[in-house]
N, C-alpha and C positions, 0 to 999 in steps of 0.2 A: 651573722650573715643570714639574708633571707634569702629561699628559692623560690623564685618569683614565676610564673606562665603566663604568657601570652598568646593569644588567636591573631595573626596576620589575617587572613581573611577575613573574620568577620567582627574582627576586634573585641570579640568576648573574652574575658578570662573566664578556665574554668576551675571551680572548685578545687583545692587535695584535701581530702581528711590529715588531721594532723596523724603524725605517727611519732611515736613514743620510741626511738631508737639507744639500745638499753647495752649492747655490746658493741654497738659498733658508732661511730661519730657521725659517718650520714650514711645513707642511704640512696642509692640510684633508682631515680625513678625509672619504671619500665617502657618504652615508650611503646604505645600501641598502635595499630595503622589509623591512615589517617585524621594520626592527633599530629599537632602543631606547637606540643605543649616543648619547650627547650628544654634539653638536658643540661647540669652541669655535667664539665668534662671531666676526665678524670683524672689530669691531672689534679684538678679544686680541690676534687672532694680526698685526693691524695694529702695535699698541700692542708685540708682542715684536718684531717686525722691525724695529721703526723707533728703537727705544730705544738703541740704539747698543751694546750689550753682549748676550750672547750669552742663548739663551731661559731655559739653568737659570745664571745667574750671582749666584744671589745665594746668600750666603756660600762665595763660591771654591768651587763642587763641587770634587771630588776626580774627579769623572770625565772622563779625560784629553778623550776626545769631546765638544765640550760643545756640536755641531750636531746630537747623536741625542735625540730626544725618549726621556721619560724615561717607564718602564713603573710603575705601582702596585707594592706590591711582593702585596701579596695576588694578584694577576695572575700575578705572577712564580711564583709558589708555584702556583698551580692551573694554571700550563702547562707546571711544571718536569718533570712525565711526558711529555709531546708529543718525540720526538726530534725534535733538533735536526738544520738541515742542512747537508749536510756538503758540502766544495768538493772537485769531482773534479779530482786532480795530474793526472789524462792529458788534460783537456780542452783544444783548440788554442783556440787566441785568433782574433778575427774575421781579423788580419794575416795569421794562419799556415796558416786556411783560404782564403783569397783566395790567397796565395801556390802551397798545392797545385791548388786546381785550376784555375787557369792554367799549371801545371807539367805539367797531365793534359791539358788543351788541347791545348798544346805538343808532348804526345807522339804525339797518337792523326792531328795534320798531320803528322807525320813518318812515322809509319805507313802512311797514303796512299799508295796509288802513284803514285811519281815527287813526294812528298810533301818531299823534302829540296832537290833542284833545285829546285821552287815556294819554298820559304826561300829559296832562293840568289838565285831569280828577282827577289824581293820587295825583299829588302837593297838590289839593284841598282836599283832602282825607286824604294825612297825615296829616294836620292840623286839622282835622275834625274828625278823628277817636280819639283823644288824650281826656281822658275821665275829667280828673283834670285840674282843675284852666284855664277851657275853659269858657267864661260866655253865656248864653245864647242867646243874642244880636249877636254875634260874631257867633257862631253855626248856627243860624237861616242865619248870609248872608253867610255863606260858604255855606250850604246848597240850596240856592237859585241860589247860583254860580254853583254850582256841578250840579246842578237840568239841568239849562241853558244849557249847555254842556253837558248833556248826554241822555235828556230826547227824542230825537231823536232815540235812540240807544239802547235803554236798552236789547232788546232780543240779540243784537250784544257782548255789554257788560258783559252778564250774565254767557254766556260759558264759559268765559277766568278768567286762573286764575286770576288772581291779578284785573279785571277788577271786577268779580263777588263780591269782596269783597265792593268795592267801592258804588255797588247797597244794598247790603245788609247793610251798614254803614246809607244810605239816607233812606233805608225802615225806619230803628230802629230809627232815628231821626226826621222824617218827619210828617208833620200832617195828617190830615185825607186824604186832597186834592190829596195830592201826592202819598199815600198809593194806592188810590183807580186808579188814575192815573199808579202806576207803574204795580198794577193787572192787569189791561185792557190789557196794552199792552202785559203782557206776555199770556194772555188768551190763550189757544191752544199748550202751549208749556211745560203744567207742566211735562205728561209723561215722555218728554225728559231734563226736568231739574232734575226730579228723577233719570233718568239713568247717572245724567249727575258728575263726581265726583266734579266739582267745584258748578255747577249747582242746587247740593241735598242741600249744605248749603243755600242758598235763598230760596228756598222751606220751609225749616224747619223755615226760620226768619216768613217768611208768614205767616206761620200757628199759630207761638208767638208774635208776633205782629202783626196779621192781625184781624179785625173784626170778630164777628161769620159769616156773608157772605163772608168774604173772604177765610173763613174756609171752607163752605159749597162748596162755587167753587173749591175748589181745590180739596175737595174729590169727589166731582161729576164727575169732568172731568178727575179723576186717575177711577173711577169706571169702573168697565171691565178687567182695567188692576193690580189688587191686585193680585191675586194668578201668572203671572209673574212678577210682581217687586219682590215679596218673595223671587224671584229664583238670580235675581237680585242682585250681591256682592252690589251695589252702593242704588239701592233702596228699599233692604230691611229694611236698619235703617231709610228710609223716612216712610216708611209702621208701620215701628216700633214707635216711635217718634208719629207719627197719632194717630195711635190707643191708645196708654196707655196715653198719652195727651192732645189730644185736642178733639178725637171723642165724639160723645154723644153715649146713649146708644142703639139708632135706629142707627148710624153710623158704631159701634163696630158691632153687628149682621151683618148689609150689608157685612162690610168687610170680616169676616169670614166666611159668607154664602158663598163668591163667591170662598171657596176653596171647596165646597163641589161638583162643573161643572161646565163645560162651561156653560149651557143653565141657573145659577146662577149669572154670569158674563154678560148674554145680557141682560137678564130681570131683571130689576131693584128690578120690585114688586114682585118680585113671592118669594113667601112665604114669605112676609115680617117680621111677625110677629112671625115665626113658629121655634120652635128650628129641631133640627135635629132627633130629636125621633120623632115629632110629624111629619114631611115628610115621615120617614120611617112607621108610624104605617097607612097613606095614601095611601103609596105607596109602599108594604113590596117588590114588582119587582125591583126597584131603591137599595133597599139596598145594595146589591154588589159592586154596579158603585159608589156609593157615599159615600160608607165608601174605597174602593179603589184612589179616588182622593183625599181624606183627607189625608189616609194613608202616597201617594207617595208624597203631601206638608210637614207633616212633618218628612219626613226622608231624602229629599231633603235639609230641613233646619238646619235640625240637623249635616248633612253631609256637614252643609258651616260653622258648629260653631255658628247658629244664636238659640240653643236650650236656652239662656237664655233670648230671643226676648218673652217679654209678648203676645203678638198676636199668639205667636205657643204655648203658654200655653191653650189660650183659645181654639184654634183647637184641642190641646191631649185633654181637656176636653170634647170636646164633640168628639171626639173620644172614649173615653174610657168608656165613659156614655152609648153606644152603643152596645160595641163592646161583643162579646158573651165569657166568660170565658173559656165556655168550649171545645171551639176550637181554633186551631194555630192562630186566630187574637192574641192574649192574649199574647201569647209565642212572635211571632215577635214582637210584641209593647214592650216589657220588653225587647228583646235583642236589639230593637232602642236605647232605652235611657239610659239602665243599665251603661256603661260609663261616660255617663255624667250626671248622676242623682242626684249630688250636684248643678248642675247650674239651677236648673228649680225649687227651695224649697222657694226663696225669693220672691215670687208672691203671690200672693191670689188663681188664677186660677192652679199656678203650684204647689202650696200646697196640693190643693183639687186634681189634679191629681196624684200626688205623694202617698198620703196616700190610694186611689184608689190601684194604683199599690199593694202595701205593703199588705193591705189587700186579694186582689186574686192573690197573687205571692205564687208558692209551696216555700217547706222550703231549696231547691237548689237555686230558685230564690232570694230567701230574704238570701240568704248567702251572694250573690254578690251584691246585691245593699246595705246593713250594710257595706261592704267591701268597697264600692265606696265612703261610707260617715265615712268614720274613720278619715280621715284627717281633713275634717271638722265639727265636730260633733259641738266643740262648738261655732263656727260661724253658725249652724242649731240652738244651743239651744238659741240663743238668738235674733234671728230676728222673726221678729212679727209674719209672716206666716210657718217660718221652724220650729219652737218652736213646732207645732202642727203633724209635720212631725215626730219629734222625740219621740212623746205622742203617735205616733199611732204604732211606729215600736217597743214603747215598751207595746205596748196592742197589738201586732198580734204575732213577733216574740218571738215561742216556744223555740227555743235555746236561752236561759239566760246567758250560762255558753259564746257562740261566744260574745253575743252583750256586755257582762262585757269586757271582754276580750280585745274586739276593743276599746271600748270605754271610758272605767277609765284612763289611761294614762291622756288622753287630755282635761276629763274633772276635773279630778283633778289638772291638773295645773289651770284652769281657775275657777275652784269652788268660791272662796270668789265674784267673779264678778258676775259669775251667779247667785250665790244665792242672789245679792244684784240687781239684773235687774229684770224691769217689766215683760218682758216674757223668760228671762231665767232658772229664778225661776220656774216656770209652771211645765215643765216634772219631778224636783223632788217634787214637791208639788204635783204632778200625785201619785208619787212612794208611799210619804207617807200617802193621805191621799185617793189618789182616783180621780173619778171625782166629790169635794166636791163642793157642789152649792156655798158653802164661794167662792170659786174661779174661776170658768166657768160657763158661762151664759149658757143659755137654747138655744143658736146659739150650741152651742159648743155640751153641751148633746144631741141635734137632727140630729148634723153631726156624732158624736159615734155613734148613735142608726143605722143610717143607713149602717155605716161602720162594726158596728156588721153583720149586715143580709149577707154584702158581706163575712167576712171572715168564715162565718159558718160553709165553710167545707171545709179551707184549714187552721185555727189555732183549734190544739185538747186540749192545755189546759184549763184547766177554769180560767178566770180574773184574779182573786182573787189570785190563786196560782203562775199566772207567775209574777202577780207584788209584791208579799210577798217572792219571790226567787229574785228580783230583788230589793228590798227595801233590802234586806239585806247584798245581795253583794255590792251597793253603799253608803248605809249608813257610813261607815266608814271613807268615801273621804268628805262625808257633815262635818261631824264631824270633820274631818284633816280641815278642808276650814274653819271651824270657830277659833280654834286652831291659825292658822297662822296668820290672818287678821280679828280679832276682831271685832274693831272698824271699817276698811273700811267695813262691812259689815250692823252693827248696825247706821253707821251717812246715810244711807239711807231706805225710808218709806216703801218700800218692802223690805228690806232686813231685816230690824226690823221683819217685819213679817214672813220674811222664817225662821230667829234664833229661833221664838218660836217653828216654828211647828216643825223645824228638832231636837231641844230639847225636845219636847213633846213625837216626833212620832220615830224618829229614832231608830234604831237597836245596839248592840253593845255597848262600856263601852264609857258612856258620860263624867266622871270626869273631861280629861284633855277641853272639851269643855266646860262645866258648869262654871269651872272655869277661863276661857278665858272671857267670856261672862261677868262676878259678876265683876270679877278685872276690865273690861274695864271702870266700874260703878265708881272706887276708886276715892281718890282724892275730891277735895271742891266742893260743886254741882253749889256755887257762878260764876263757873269760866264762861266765856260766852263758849268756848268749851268745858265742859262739857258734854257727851249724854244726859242726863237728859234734860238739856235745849231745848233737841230738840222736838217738840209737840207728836210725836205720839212714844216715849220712855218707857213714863211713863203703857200705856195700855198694846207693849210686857211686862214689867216687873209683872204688874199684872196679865200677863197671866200666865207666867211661873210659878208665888208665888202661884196661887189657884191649879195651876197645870190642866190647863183645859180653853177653852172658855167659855163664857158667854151665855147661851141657851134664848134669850129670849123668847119662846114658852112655857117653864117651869118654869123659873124663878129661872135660877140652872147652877150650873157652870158642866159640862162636863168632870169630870174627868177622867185622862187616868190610866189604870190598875195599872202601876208600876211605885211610885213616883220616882221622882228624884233626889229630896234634894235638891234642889234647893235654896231653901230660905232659906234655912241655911247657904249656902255656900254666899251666898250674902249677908245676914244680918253680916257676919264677914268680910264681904269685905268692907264696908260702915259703920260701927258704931263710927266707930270715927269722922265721921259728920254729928251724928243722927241729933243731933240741926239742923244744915242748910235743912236737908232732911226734916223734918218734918217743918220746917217750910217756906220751897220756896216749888220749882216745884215737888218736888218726893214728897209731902204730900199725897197724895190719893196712890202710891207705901208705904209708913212706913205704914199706915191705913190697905192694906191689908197684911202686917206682921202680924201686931198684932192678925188679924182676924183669921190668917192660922199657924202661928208659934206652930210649936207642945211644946215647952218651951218657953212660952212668958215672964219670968219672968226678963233677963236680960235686953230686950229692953224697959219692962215697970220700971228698976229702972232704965235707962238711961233718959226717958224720963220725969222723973218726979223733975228729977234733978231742984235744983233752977234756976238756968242759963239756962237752956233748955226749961224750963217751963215758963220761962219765954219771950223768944222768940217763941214760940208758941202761948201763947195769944196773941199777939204782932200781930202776923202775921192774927190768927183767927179775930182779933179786925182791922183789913186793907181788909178784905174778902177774905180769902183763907182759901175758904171751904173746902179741907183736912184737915186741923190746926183746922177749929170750931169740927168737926168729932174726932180727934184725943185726944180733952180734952174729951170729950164724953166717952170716954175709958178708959179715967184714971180714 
């Protein structure tokens, strides 16, 4: 089949180069504006590709190609004057070009000075970096070999990529000797190895594998220059790195002192000991200048993306410890960070600044920073420091009705998790019971107390009422979270814990979660998966049976106003393995049945049964003092 073109207007044909089509059977021509050249349709070129034999096969061409579309011959003839093109014999192939100039690479490293020893260096390196099934004998003479070869060199080697690596390989595997050898020589050159981007990586090995003196050296002779490496794309993360790892706590202080001025940065000792309140209450003249240099560090840093750098935590901290509410410092500082006020909550220091904020922010401010953290609320509720973040924005922020709003979406998808995490659990355990000493320490009550005094007169409601308008609007999402994922929430030791209290304390119709909870209980207690089998199962279940915690101060269980039936609903979810309950692991769980069941009458003609009864003593006579308890009853 040939593809023929035609010109309608001017009745020319124009030229195709043949094309050589090598995986596919034809080829569509593109058509370009106006051309007049005809497409085939596609259905054709469907119907030749698919016909099983080749586009020109009918009567046996003679021509041996028979994947090159085939030209008119009148074509042929009106483009037989166009010289043809011709294939140039000297032209290298893509292999033979790749091969030279990697060969030209190769030669212009050699060229270099001291360009051949860096290959030699290299060799020894790729053998030496290789972490498995290298023995340590072997290690030790590459090392010695590497050492040989380069220990001339090392401030040479340090700046260059690929060379800097090969130093930083011998720091991590080297003994002491050589450790304190390769410090020496770089003595004088850290500054510039901070600024330096291959350079910052050796730095940072120093600092992780160097002695505490090799530690103390490098920050001594960075000292002065901290508040510009900040500024520093390259040596801000060496600054960073510093501080939240390896400095001590005289170290930490220096470092951030010297953002507070230059004459902090010459003088080593001045004010050594002293935070930044206590400069200013010495020196109430200084406070302008020196909460001004603090300032423009961090919004400088803020403004390179380093606001998730622990060390600009610890500066807004004392920043804002300072800073006067009731003037535009307050306002500028909240329009710094209110963008990015999700990346500063995973710290300790940026915690405590955060909740700062929240606390003297008006109720426009605290619009946009709830805003800022809607996306990530429950990656807040569950890390160790953000956890406290979301405790305090729901103890300051008066609008209930916004922070529902933003915030249930995202944490009802993640409810059963939360509620089964050590500190995700927290902000609803906030919701339902308070700041219950059962769960925050007296760190925690002295940071509220003080964060009280800040929001005095920018939150108007009382506690009490904005977390009883907020306990009610979330309660339902608790409730959904136990519903869905029962058991992942119950086979962990806080999570056991939060099922009691959000069944205790929670708001709204508990049925279908009561009953999520009893059922998860079903089933042989024998079994090694089981809940019951898990150690601290058996105490949630007795909580929820008396309906209340255990006071030891009184000597009285703590009941909540409005039962919940509870134990009903579970004594019908389990009675068909009273036997096994009473007499394994759930014995002291049947014992406070019998104690609290408002109709004890069927569990006690269960239990008295011959067969039951007699697996009871069984088990009371092997010491499982629930079972000695349990005859006691009957």
């Amino acid at each position: 089949m040939a593809v023929t073109t035609k010109n309608t207007s001017s009745k020319r044909k124009q030229p195709i180069q043949k094309s050589n089509v090598k995986a596919k059977k034809a080829k569509v021509v593109e058509k370009e504006p106006e051309s007049d050249i005809e497409e085939s349709s596609e259905d054709e070129l469907d119907n030749a590709s698919s016909s099983g034999s080749d586009i020109s096969d009918s009567d046996n061409s003679e021509n041996e190609d028979e994947d090159e579309l085939e030209i008119d011959e009148n074509e042929e003839n009106e483009s037989s004057d166009k010289p043809s093109r011709e294939v140039d014999p000297n032209k290298k192939t893509s292999k033979e070009q790749h091969a030279e100039q990697k060969k030209v690479r190769e030669e212009r490293k050699l060229a270099k000075p001291n360009g051949e020893k860096i290959q030699h260096i290299k060799q020894i390196w790729e053998r030496l970096r290789v972490k498995k099934d290298t023995p340590s004998s072997v290690r030790k003479k590459l090392l010695d070999e590497a050492w040989a070869a380069s220990k001339d060199q090392i401030k040479e080697l340090v700046l260059k990529h690929d060379a800097s690596r090969v130093v930083q390989t011998m720091f991590k595997y080297s003994d002491k000797e050589k450790r304190l050898a390769i410090t020496k020589a770089l003595k004088g050159t850290y500054v510039e190895l901070a600024r330096s981007s291959y350079g910052k990586y050796l730095l940072v090995k120093l600092l992780h594998y160097g002695s505490k003196e090799v530690r103390e050296d490098v920050l001594n002779e960075l000292y002065g220059n901290f508040r510009k490496l900040m500024r520093h794309r390259e040596g801000a993360y060496v600054i960073e790195d510093a501080y939240r790892d390896y400095a001590t706590a005289a170290q930490k202080r220096q470092i951030v002192r010297e953002f507070y001025g230059s004459e902090f940065a010459i003088f080593k000792d001045h004010a050594k000991e002293k935070t930044l309140a206590d400069i200013i209450k010495e020196n109430p003249e200084k406070r302008p200048f020196l909460m001004k240099n603090l300032k423009e560090t961090i919004s400088a840093a803020v403004q390179k993306g380093s606001i998730g750098f622990t060390i600009i935590h610890a500066a807004m901290l004392e920043y804002v410890k300072n800073l006067d509410p009731t003037t535009s410092e307050k306002d500028e500082f909240i329009d710094i960070i209110t963008e990015q006020f999700a990346e500063m909550v995973h710290t300790n220091e940026g915690s405590q600044v955060a909740c700062r904020v929240l606390a003297m922010a008006t109720p426009k401010e605290r619009k946009l920073l709830v805003r800022s953290l809607k996306d990530f609320v429950d990656k807040l509720a569950e890390d160790e420091y953000g956890n406290f973040v979301l405790i305090t924005l729901f103890n300051t922020v008066d609008d209930t009705v916004s922070v529902h709003k933003a915030f249930s979406s995202k944490l009802k998808e993640h409810m059963p998790e939360l509620l089964a995490g050590k500190f995700g659990r927290r902000p609803f355990l906030y919701l339902l019971l308070g700041f219950s000493p059962r769960y925050f320490t007296k760190s925690v009550l002295d940071a509220v107390a003080e964060l009280d005094k800040i929001k005095a007169t920018t939150s108007k409601k009382d506690d009490d009422v904005r977390r009883e308008e907020l306990k009610n609007k979330f309660s339902q999402i608790m409730l959904d979270g136990l519903v869905t994922y029962p058991k992942a929430v119950l086979n962990e030791s806080f999570g056991s814990q939060g099922v009691a209290e959000v069944l205790l304390y929670a708001e709204g119709d508990k049925t279908a979660a009561l009953e999520a909870i009893a059922n998860a209980f079903s089933g042989s207690p024998d079994n090694e998966e089981h809940l019951i089998q898990l150690p601290f199962s058996s105490r949630t279940l007795r909580t929820l049976i008396q309906e209340g915690h255990w006071n030891a101060k009184t000597k009285s269980v703590d009941t909540i106003k409005e039962p919940t039936g509870f134990k009903n609903i579970f004594f019908k979810a389990i009675k068909l393995n009273i036997s096994r309950w009473a007499s394994g692991e759930g014995s002291f769980v049947i014992l406070s049945l019998l104690e609290n069941l408002d109709d004890k009458n069927e569990l006690l003609s269960l239990l008295k049964e011959k067969s039951v009864l007699k697996e009871i003593k069984k088990a009371a006579e092997e010491g499982n003092k629930g079972s000695k308890l349990i005859l006691e009853q009957l």
